[in-house]
mmJSON file of the N, C-alpha and C atoms, coordinates in Angstrom:
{"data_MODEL":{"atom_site":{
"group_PDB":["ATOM","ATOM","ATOM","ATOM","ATOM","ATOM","ATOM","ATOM","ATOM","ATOM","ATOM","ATOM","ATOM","ATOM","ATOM","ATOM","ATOM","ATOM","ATOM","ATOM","ATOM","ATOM","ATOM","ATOM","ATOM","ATOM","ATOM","ATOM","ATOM","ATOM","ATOM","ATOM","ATOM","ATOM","ATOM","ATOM","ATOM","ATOM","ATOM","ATOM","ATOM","ATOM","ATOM","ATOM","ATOM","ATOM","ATOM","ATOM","ATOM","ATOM","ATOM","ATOM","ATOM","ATOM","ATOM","ATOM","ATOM","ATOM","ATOM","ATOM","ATOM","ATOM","ATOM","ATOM","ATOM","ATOM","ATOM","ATOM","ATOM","ATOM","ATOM","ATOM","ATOM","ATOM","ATOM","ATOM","ATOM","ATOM","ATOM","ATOM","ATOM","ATOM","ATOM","ATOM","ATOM","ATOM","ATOM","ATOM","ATOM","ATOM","ATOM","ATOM","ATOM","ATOM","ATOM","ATOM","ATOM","ATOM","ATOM","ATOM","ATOM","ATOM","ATOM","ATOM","ATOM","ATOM","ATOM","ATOM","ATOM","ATOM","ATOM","ATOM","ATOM","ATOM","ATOM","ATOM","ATOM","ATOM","ATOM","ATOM","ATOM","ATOM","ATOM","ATOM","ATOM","ATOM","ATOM","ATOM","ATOM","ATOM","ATOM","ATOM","ATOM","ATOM","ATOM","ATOM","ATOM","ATOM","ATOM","ATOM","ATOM","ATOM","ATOM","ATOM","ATOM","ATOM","ATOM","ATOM","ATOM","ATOM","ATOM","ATOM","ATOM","ATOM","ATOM","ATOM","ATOM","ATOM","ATOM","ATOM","ATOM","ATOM","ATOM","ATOM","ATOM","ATOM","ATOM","ATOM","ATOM","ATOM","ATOM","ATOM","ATOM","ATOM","ATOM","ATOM","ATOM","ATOM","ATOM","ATOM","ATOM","ATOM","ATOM","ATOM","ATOM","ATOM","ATOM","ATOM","ATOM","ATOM","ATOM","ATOM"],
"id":[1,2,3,4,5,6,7,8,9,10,11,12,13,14,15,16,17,18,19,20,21,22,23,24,25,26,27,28,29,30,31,32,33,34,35,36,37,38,39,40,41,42,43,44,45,46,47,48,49,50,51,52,53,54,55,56,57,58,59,60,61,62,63,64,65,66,67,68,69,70,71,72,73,74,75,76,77,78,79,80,81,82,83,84,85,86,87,88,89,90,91,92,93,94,95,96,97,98,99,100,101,102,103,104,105,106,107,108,109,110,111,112,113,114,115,116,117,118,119,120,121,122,123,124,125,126,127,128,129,130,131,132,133,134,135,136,137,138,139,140,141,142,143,144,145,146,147,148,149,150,151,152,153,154,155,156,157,158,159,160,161,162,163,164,165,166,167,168,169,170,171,172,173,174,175,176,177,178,179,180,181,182,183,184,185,186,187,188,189,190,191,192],
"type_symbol":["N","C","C","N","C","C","N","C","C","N","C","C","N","C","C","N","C","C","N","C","C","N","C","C","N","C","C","N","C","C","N","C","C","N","C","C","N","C","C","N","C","C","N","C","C","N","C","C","N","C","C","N","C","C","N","C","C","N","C","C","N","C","C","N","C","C","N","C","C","N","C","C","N","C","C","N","C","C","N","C","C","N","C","C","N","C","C","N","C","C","N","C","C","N","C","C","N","C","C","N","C","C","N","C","C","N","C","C","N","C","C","N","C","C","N","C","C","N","C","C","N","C","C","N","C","C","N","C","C","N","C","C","N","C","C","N","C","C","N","C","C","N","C","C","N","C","C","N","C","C","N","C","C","N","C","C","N","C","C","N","C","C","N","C","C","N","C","C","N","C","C","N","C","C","N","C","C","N","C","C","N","C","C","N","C","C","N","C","C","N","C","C"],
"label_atom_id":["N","CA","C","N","CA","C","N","CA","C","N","CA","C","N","CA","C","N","CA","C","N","CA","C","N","CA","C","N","CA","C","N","CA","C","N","CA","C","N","CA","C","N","CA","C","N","CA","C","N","CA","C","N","CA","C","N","CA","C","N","CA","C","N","CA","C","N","CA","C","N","CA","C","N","CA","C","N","CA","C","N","CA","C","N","CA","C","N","CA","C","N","CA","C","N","CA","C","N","CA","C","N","CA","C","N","CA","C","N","CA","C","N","CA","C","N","CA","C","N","CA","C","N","CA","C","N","CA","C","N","CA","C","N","CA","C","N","CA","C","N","CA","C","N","CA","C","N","CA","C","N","CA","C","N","CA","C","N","CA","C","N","CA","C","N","CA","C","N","CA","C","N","CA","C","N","CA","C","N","CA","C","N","CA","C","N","CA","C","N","CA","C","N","CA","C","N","CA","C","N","CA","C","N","CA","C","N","CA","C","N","CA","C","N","CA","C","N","CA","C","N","CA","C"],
"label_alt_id":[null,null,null,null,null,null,null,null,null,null,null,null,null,null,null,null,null,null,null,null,null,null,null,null,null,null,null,null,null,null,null,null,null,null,null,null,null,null,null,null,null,null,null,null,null,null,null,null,null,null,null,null,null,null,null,null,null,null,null,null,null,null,null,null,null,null,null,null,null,null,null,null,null,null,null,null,null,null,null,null,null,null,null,null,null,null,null,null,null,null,null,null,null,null,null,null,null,null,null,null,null,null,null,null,null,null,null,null,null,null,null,null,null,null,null,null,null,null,null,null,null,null,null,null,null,null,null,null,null,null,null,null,null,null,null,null,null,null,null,null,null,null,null,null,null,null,null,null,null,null,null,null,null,null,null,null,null,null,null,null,null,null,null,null,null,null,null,null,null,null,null,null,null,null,null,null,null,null,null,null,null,null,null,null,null,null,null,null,null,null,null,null],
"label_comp_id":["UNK","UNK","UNK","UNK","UNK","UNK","UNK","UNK","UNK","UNK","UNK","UNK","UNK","UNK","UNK","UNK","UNK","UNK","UNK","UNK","UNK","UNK","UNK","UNK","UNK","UNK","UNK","UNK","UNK","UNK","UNK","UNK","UNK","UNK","UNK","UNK","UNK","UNK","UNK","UNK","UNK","UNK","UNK","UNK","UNK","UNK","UNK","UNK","UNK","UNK","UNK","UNK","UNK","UNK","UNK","UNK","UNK","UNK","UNK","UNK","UNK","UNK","UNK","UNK","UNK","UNK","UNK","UNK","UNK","UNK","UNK","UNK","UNK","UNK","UNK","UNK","UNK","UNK","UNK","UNK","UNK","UNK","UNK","UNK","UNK","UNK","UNK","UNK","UNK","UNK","UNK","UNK","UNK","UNK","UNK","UNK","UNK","UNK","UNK","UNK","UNK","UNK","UNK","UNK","UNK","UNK","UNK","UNK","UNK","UNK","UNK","UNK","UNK","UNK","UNK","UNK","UNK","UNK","UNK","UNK","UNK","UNK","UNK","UNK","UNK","UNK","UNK","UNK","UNK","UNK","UNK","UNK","UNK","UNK","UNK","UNK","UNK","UNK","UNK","UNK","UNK","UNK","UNK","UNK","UNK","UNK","UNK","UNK","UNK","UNK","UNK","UNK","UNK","UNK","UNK","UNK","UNK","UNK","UNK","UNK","UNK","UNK","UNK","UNK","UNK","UNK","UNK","UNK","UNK","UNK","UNK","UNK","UNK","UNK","UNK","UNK","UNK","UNK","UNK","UNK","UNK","UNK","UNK","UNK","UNK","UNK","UNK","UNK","UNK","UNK","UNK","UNK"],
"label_asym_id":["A","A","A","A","A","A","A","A","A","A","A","A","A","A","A","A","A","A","A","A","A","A","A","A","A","A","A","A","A","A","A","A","A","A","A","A","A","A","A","A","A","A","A","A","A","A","A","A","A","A","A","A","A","A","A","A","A","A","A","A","A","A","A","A","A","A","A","A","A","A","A","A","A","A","A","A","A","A","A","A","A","A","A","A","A","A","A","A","A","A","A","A","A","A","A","A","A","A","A","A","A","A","A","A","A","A","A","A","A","A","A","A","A","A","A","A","A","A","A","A","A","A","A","A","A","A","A","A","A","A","A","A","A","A","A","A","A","A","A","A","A","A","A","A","A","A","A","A","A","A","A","A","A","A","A","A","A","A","A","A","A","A","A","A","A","A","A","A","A","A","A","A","A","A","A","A","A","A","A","A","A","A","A","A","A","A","A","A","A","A","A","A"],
"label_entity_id":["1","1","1","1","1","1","1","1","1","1","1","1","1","1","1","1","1","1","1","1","1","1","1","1","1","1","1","1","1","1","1","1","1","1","1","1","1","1","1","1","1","1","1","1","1","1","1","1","1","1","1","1","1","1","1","1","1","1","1","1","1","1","1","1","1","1","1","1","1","1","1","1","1","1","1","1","1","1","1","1","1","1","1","1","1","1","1","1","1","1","1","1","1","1","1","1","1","1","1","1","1","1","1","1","1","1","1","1","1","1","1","1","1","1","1","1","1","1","1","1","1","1","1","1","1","1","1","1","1","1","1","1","1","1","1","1","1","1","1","1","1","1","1","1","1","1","1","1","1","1","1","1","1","1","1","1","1","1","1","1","1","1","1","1","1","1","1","1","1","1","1","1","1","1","1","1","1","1","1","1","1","1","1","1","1","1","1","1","1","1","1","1"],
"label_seq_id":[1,1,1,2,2,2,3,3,3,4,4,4,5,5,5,6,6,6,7,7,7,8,8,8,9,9,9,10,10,10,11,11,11,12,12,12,13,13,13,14,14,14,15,15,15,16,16,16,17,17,17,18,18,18,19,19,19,20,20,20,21,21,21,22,22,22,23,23,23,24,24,24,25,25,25,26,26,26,27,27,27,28,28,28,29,29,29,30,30,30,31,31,31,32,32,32,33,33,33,34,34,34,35,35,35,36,36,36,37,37,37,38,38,38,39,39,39,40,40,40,41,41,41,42,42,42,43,43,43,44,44,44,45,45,45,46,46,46,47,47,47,48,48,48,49,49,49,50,50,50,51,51,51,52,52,52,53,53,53,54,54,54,55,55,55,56,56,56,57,57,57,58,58,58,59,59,59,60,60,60,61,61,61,62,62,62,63,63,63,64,64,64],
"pdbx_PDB_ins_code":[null,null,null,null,null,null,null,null,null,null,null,null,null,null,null,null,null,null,null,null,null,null,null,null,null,null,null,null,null,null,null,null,null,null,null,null,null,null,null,null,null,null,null,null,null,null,null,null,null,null,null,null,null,null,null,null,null,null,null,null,null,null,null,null,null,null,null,null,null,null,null,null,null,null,null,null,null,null,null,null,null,null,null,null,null,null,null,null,null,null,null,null,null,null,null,null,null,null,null,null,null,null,null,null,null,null,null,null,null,null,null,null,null,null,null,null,null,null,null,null,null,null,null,null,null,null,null,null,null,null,null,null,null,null,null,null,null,null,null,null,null,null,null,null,null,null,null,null,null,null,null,null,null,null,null,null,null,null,null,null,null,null,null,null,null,null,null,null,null,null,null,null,null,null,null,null,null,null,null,null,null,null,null,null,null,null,null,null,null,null,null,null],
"Cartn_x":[133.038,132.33,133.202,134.674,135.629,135.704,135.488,135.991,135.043,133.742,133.227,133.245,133.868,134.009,135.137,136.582,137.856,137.734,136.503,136.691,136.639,135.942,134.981,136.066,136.201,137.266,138.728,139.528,141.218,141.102,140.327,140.774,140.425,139.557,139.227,140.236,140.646,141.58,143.01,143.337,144.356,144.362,143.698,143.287,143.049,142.584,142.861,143.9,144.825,146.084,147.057,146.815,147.898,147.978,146.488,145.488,146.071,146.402,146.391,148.264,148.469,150.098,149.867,148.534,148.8,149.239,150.591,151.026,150.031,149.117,147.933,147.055,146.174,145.606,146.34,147.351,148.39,148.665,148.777,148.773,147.595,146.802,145.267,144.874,145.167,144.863,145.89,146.964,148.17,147.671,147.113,146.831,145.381,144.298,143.094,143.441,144.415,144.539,145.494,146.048,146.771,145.855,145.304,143.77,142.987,142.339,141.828,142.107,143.45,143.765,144.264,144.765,144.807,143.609,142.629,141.048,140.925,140.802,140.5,141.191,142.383,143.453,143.635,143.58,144.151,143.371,141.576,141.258,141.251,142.127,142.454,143.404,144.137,145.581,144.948,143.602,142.232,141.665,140.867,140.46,141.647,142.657,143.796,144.022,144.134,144.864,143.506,142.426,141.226,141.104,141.356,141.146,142.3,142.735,143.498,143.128,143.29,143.678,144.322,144.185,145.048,146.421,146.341,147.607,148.649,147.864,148.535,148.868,147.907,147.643,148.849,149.725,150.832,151.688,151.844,152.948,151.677,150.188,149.633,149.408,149.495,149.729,150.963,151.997,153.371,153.478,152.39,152.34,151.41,150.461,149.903,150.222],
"Cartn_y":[107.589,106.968,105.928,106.04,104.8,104.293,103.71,102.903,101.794,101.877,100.604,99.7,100.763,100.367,99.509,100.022,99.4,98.448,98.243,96.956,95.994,96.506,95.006,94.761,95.952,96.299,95.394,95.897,95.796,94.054,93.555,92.322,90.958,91.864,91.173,91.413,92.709,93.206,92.597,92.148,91.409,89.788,89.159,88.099,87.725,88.569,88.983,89.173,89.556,90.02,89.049,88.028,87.079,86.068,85.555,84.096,85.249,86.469,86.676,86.49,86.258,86.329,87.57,88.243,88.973,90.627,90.846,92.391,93.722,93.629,94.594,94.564,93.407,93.152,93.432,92.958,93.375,95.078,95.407,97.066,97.421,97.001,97.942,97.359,96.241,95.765,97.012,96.994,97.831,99.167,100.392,101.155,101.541,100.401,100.542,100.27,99.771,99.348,100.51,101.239,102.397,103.651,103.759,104.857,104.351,103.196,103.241,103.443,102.675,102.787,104.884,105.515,106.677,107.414,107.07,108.231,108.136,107.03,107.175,107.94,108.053,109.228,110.265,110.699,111.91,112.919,113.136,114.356,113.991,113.154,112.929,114.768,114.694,115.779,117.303,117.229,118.483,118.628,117.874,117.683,117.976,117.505,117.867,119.521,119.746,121.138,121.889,121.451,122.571,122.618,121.371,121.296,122.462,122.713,123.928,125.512,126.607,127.837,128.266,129.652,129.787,130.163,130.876,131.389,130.141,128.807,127.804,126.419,126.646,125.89,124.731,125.655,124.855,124.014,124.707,124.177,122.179,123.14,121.897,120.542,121.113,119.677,119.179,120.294,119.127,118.478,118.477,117.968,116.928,116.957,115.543,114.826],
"Cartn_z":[88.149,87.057,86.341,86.318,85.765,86.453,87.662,88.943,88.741,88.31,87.809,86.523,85.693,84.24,84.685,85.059,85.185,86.259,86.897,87.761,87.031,85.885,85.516,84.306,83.683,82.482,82.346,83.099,83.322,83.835,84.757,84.566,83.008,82.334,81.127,80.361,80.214,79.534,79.588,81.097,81.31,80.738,80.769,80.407,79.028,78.284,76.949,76.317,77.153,76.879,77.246,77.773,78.435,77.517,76.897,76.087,74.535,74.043,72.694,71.923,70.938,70.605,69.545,69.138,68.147,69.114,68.104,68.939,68.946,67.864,67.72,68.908,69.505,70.775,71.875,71.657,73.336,73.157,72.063,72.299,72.564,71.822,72.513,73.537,74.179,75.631,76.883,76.479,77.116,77.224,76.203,76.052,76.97,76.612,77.825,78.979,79.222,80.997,81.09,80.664,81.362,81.12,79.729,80.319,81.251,81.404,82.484,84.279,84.326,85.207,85.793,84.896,84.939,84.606,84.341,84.315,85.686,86.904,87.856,89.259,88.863,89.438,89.234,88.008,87.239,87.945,88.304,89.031,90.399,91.053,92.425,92.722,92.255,92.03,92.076,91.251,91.113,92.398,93.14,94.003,95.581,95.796,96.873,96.518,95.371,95.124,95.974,95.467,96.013,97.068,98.218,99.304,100.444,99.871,100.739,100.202,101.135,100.99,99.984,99.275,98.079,98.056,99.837,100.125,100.463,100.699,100.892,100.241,98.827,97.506,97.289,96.761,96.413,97.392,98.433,99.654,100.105,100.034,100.742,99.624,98.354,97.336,97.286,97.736,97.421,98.928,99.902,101.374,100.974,100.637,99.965,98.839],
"occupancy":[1.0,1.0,1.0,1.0,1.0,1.0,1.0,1.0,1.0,1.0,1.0,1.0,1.0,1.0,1.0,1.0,1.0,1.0,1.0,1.0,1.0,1.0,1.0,1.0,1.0,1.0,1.0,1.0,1.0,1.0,1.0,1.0,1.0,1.0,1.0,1.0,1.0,1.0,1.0,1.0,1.0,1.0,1.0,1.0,1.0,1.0,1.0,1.0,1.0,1.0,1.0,1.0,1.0,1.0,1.0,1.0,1.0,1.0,1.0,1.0,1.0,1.0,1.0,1.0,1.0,1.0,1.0,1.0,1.0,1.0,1.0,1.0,1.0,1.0,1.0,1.0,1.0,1.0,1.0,1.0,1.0,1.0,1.0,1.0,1.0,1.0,1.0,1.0,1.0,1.0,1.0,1.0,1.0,1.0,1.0,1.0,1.0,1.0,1.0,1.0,1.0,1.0,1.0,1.0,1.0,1.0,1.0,1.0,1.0,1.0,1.0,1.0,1.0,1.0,1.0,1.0,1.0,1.0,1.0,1.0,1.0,1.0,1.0,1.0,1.0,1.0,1.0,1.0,1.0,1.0,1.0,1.0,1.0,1.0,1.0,1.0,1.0,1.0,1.0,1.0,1.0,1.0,1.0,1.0,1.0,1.0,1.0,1.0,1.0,1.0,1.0,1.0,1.0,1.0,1.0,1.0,1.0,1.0,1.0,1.0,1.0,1.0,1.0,1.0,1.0,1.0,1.0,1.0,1.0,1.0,1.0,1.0,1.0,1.0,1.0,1.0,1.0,1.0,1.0,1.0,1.0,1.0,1.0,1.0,1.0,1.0,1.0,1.0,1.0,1.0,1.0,1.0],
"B_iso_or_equiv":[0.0,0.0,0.0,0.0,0.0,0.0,0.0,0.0,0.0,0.0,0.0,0.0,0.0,0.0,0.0,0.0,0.0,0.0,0.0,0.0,0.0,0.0,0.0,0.0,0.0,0.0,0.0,0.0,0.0,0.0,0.0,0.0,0.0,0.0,0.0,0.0,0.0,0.0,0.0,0.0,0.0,0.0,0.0,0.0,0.0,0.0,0.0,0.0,0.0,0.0,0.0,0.0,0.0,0.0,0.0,0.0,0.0,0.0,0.0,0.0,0.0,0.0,0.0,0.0,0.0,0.0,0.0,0.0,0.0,0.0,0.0,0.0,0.0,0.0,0.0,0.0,0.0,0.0,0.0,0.0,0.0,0.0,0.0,0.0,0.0,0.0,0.0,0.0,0.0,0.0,0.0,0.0,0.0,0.0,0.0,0.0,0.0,0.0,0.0,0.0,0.0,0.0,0.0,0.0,0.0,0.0,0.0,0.0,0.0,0.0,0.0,0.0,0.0,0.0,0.0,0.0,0.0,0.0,0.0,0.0,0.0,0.0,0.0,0.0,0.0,0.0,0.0,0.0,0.0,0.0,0.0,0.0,0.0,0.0,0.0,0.0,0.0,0.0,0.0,0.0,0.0,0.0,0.0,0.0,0.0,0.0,0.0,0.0,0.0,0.0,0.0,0.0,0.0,0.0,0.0,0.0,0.0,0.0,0.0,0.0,0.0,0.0,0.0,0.0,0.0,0.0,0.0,0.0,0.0,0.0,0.0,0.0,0.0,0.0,0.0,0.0,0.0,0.0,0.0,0.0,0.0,0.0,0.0,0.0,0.0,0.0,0.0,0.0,0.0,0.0,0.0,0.0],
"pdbx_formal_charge":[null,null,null,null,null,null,null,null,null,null,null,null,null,null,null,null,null,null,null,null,null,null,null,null,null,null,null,null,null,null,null,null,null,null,null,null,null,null,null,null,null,null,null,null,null,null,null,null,null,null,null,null,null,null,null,null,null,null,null,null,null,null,null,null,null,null,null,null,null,null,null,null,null,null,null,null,null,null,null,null,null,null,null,null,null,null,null,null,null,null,null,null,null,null,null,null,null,null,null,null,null,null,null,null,null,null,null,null,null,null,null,null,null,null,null,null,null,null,null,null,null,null,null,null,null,null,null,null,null,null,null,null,null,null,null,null,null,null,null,null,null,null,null,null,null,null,null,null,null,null,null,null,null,null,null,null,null,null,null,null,null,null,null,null,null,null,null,null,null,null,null,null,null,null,null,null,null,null,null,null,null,null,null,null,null,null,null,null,null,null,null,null],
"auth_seq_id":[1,1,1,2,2,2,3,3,3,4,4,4,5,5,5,6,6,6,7,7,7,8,8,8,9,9,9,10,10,10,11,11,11,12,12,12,13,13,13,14,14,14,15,15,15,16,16,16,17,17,17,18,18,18,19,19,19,20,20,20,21,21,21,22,22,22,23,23,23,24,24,24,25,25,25,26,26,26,27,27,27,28,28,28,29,29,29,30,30,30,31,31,31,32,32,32,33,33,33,34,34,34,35,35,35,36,36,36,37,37,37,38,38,38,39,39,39,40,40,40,41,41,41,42,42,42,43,43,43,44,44,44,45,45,45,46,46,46,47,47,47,48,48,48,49,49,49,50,50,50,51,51,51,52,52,52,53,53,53,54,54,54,55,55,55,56,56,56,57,57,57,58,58,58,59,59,59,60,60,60,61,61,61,62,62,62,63,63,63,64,64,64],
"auth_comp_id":["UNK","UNK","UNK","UNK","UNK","UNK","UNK","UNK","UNK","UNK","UNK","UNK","UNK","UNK","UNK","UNK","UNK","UNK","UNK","UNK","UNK","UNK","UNK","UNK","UNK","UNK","UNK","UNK","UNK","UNK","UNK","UNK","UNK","UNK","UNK","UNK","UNK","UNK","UNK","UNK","UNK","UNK","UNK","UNK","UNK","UNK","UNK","UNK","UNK","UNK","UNK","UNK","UNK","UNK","UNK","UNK","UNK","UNK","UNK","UNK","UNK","UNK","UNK","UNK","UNK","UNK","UNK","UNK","UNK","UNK","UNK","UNK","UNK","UNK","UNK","UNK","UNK","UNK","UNK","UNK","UNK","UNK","UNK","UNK","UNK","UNK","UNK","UNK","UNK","UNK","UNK","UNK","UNK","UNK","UNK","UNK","UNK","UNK","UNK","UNK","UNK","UNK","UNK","UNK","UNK","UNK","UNK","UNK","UNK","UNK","UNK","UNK","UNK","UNK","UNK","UNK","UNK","UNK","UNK","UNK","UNK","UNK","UNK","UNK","UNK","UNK","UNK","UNK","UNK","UNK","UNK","UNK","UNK","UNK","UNK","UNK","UNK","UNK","UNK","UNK","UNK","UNK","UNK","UNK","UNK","UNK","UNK","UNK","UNK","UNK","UNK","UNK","UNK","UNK","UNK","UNK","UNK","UNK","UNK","UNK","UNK","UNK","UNK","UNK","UNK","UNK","UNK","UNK","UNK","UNK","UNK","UNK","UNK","UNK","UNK","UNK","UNK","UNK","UNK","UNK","UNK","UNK","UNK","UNK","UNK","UNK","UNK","UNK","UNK","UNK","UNK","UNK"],
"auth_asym_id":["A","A","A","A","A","A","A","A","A","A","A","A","A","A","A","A","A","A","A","A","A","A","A","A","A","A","A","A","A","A","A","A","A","A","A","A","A","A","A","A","A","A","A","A","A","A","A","A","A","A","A","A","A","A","A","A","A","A","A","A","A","A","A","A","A","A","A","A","A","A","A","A","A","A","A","A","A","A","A","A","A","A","A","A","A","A","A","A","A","A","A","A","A","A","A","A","A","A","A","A","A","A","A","A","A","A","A","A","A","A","A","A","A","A","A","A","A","A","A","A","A","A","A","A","A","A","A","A","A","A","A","A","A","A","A","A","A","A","A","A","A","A","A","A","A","A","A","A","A","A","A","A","A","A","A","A","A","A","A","A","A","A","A","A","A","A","A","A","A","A","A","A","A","A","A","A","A","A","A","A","A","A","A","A","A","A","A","A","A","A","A","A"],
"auth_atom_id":["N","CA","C","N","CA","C","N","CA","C","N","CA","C","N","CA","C","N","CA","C","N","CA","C","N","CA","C","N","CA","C","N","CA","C","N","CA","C","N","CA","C","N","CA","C","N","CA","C","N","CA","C","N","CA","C","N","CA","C","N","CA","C","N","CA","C","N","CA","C","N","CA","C","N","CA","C","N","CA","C","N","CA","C","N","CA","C","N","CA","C","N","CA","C","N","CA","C","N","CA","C","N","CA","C","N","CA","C","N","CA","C","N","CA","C","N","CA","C","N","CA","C","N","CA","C","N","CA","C","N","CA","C","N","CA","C","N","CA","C","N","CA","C","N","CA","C","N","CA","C","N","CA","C","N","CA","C","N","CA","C","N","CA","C","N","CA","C","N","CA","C","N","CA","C","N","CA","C","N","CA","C","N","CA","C","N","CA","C","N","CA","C","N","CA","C","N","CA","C","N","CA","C","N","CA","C","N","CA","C","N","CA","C","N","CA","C","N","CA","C","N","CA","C"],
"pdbx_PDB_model_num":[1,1,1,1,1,1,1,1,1,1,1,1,1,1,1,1,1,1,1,1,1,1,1,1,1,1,1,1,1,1,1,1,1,1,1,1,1,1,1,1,1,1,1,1,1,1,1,1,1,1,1,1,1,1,1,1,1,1,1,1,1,1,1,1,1,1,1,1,1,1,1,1,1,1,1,1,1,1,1,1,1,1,1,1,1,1,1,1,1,1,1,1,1,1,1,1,1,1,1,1,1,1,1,1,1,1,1,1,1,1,1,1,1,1,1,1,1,1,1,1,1,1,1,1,1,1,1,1,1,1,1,1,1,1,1,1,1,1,1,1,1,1,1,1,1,1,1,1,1,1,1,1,1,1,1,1,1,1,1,1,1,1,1,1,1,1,1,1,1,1,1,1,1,1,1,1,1,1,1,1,1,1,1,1,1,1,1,1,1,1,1,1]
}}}
């Protein structure tokens, strides 16, 4: 569900951020492009852990 927001999102955001000199905009530009870019990973890590056995949980996430 973030993978379309941050398509459209992070490159405005960048651009916004390049064209502004005020440090308030470049922080909240900085701050949405690293939540966004991390909402779309973060249950990647959820998803690998489940995909294995329980007896084999841990060994197979630090293998992916």
């Amino acid at each position: 569900m973030v993978g379309p927001v941050a398509m459209v999102a992070v490159p405005i955001l960048y651009l916004t951020m390049g064209s502004s000199a005020d440090t308030t905009v470049i922080t909240a530009c900085a701050l949405s492009i690293a939540f966004l870019s991390h909402a779309g990973t973060g249950p990647l890590l959820v998803f690998l852990n489940e995909r294995f056995p329980t007896n084999l949980r841990a060994s197979g996430t630090a293998l992916s």
